[in-house]
N, C-alpha and C positions, 0 to 999 in steps of 0.2 A: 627474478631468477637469473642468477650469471651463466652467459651463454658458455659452453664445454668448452667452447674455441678460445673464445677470451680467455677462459680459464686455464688451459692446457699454455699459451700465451702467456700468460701470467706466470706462471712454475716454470716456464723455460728459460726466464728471464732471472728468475732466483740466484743472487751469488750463490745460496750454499741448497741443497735439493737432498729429498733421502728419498732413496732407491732401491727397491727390494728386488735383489736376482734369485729364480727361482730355475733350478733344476734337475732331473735324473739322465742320470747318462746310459749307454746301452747295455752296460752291465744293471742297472736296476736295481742296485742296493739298496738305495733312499733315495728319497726327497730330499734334497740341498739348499738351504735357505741362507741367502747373505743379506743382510740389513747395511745398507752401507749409506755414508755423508758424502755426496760430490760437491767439492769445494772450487768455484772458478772456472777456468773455460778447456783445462786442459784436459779434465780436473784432476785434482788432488783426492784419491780415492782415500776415506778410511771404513776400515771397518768395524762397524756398530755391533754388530754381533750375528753369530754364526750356529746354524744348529742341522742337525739330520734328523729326518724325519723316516721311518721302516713304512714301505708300501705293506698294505693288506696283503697276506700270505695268495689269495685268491688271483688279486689284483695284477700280482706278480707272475705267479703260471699263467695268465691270460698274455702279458707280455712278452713272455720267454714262447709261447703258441700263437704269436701272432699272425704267423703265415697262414695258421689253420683256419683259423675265424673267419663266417661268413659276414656278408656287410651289417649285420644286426650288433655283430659282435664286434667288428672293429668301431660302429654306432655308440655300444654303449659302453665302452675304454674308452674313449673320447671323452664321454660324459662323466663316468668314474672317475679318470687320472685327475680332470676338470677339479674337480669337488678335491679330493685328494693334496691337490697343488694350494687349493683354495685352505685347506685348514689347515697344511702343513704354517702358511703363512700368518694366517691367526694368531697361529700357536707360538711363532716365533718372535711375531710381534709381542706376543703377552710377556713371552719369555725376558724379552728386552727393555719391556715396562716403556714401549712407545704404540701408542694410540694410531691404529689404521690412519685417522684422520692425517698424521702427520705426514704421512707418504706421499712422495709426488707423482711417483708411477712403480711399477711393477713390471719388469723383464722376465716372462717365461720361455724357456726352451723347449718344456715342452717334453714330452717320450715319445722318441724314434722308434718306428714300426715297421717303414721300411726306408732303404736310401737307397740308390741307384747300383754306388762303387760303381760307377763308370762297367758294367760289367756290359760286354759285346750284346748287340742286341736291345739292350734297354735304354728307352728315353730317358731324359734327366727328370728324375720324379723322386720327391720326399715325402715323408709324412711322419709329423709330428703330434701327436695324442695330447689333449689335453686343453680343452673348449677356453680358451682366453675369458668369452662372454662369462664364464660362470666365477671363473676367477674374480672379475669384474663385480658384478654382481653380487659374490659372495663375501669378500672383502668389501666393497666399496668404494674401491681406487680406479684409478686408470688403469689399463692392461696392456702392454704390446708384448705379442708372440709371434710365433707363425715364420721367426728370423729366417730362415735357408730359404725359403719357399720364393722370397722377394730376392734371392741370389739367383736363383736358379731362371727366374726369368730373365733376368737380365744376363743371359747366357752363360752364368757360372755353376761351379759344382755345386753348390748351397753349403760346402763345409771346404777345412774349417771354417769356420768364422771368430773363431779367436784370439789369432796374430794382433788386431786394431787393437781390441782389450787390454791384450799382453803389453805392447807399446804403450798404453796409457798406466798400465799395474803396476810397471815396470820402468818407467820413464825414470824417476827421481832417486830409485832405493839404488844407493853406491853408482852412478853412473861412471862409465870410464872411460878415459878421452879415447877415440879410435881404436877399443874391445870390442869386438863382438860376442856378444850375450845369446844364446840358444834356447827358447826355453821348452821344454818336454814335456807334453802331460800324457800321464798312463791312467786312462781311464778305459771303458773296454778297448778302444780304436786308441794307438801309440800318434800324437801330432805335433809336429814340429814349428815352433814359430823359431826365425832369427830376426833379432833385435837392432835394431842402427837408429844411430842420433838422427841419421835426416831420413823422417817416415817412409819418404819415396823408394826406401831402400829394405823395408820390414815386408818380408815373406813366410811364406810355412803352405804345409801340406800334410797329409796324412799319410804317416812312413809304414804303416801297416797295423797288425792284432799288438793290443795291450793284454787287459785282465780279459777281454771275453773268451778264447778259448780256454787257458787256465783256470775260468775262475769254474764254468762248463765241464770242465777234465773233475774238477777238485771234487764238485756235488757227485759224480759217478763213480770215484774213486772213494768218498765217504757215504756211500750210499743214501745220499740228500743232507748228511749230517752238516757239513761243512758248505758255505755259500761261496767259499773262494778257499786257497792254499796259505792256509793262517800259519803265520811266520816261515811261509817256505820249506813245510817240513815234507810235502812229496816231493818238488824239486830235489832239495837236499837228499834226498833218501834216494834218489833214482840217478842214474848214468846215462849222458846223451848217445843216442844213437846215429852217430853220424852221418851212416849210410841213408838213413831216415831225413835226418837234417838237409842233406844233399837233393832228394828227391823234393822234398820242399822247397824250394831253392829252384830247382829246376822246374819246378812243373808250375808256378804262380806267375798268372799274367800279371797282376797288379805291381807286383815288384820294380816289374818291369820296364811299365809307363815313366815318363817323367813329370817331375808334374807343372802346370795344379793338378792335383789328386786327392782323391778320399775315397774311403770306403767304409765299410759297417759289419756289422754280424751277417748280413746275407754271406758276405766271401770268407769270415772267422767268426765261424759261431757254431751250431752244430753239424752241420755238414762238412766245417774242415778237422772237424774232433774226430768225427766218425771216419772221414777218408785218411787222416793220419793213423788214427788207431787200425786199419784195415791196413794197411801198408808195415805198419809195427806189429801187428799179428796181437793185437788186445791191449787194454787199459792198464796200464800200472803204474807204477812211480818214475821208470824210465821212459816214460811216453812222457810224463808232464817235465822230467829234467828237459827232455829235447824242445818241446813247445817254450817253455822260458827261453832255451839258447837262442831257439828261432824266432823269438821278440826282442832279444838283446842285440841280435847280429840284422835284424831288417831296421832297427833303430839306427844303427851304426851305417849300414847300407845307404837311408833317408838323407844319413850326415853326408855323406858322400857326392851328394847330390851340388849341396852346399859349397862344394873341396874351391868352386872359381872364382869363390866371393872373395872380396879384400877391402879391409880387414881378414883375415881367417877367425871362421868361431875359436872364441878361445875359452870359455867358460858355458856347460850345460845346467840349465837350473831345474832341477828334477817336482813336478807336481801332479796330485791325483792319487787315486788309491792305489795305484802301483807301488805306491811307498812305502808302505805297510810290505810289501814283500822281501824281506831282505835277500832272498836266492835272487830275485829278478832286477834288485840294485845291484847285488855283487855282479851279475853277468855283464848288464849293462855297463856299469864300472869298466869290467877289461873288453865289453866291445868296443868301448870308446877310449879308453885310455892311445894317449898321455894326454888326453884334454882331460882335466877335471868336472864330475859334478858335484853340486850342491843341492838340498832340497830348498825349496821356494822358500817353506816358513821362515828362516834366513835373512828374506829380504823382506819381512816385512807380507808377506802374502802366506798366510796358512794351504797347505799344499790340498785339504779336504776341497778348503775353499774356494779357489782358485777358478773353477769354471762356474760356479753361483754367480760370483764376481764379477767376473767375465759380461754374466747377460747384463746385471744391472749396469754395468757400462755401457753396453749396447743398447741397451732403454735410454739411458740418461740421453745417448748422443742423438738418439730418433726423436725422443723430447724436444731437441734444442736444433732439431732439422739437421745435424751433420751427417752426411753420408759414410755408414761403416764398414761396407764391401771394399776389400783392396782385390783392384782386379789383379795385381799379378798372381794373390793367393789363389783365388779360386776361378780364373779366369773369364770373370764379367767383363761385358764391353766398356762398362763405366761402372763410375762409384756410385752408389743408389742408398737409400735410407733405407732402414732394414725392418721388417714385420709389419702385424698390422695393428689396430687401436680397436682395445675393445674398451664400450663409455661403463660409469658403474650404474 
């Protein structure tokens, strides 16, 4: 019997490796499965193929009630998402017509339950649902999960963690001599990586709320019907309320910070739906115009952050389900303008797929011992290899 070390040894050594990224984000739409071929040492990502997987209707309100769960219950979401994570990837394998066996390893991220957001008062503490061991076990592969948890000890935020990714996603597709590239993803939390030829110079941060309180507004305004503002038609349908927009603005420590920074649904999730809507005097169509302006314009603020860098960003490459929203492209558009965006698919990176991608990157590089924490991102003391190893 060939010893796991050897083994794991062996696949890291592989010119070419297949690596399954597996994840849900804090919106909680799906399961995200990318099959991808790492080609060489930089690597050369392609993608093998790509699917979403819908969480159990149950699964899902247990997630959006996180907070409420006693320890039995955040117990057995653990074990659930586990299993979940685990067939989503079966099923995508099948889909692909490539045999578990082939896999070298498996990158999950995992379902955020909670994060810190740096909020006053709270240690740095994450937590990610979704048992690696079962993944493990239930596939048959090698597992590493558990990514932020290993940032955080080494004195960083534990997010983002996908600038490194972005920088290898992004390395080859149209590179430009001395452009700087920005890339966006709108997934519940809005995060900003920028891009540069010499790595020492790739950062990013979390510039604040994407889809989660939109997507939160949409289900109350459709009375459960809708899971998000499909094609921006409350946006569209509703006027910002500036005086509203203002008070947001005003009263948010996170904004504020510089970073590294992150945050989660703790600080844009239901509590800031519910303290906006309190302030706007109820739910309607012009409470979610104002919430889109006010993820267009903390987007544009994030950029800002950026204004000393040189190069200047000169191109934003837009990815995530935010992009499906056409009201919260057009805003973003004129928060940012006259810098141009594009969406990822573009270059070669499907914009669904984009943070799947992301961990199997992150996997491959933990396979092959490179360290994927950049401290200036999320301010570790050093660069550290990222998650932990579950055997199958």
């Amino acid at each position: 019997m060939t010893h796991p070390f050897s083994d794991l040894l062996e696949r890291s050594a592989k010119p070419s490796r297949t690596v399954v990224g597996l994840m849900s984000g804090t919106s909680a739409d799906s399961i995200d499965v990318a099959v991808c071929r790492m080609k060489g040492n930089l690597p050369e990502v392609e993608l093998l193929h790509y699917s979403e997987h819908a969480h159990d209707p149950d699964v899902k309100r247990r997630v959006y009630a996180a907070a409420d769960l006693d320890v039995r219950g955040i117990a057995e979401l653990n074990v659930r998402i586990g299993e979940a994570f685990a067939t989503a990837c079966l099923a995508a394998l099948e889909e692909a017509s490539i045999a578990p066996a082939e896999v070298d390893v498996i990158g999950s991220h995992g379902q955020t339950v909670y994060h810190h957001s740096g909020v006053a008062g709270a240690i740095r503490a994450t937590l990610q649902v979704g048992d690696g061991d079962i993944i493990a076990v239930r596939t048959g592969r090698y597992v590493i999960s558990d990514f932020r948890a290993r940032d955080i000890a080494a004195g960083g935020e534990g997010a983002p963690l996908s600038p490194m990714a972005d920088a290898i996603l992004f390395a080859s597709r149209e590179p430009g001599k001395g452009r700087r590239r920005a890339v966006l993803n709108l997934g519940g939390i809005a995060n900003l990586t920028v891009l540069d030829q010499n790595s020492a110079r790739v950062f990013g941060f979390d510039t604040g709320p994407a889809n989660a309180p939109l997507d939160r507004l949409a289900r109350i305004l459709s009375g459960g019907e809708f899971a998000c503002d499909q094609d921006g038609r409350y946006a569209r349908a509703g006027r910002v309320n500036e005086a509203l927009l203002a008070d947001l603005f005003k009263n948010d420590a996170f904004l504020a910070r510089r970073p590294p920074k992150s945050t989660g649904f703790e600080v844009y999730g239901d509590a800031f739906v519910a303290h906006a809507a309190a302030l706007h005097g109820g739910h309607d169509a012009d409470l979610l115009a104002t919430l889109t302006e006010f993820v267009a314009r903390t987007i544009a603020l994030g950029l800002l952050h950026c204004a000393g860098i040189d190069p200047p960003v000169q191109e934003v490459v837009v990815a995530g389900g935010g992009v499906k929203n056409p009201a919260l492209m057009q805003r973003i558009a004129a928060a940012l303008a006259p810098i141009p965006i594009r969406r990822s698919d573009e270059l070669g990176v499907p914009s669904d797929a984009r943070e799947a991608m992301a961990f199997a990157v992150l996997a491959d590089m933990t396979l092959r011992g490179i360290a994927a924490c950049l401290p200036p991102v999320t301010g570790a003391t050093a660069p550290k290899l990222l998650g932990k190893l579950s055997f199958p």
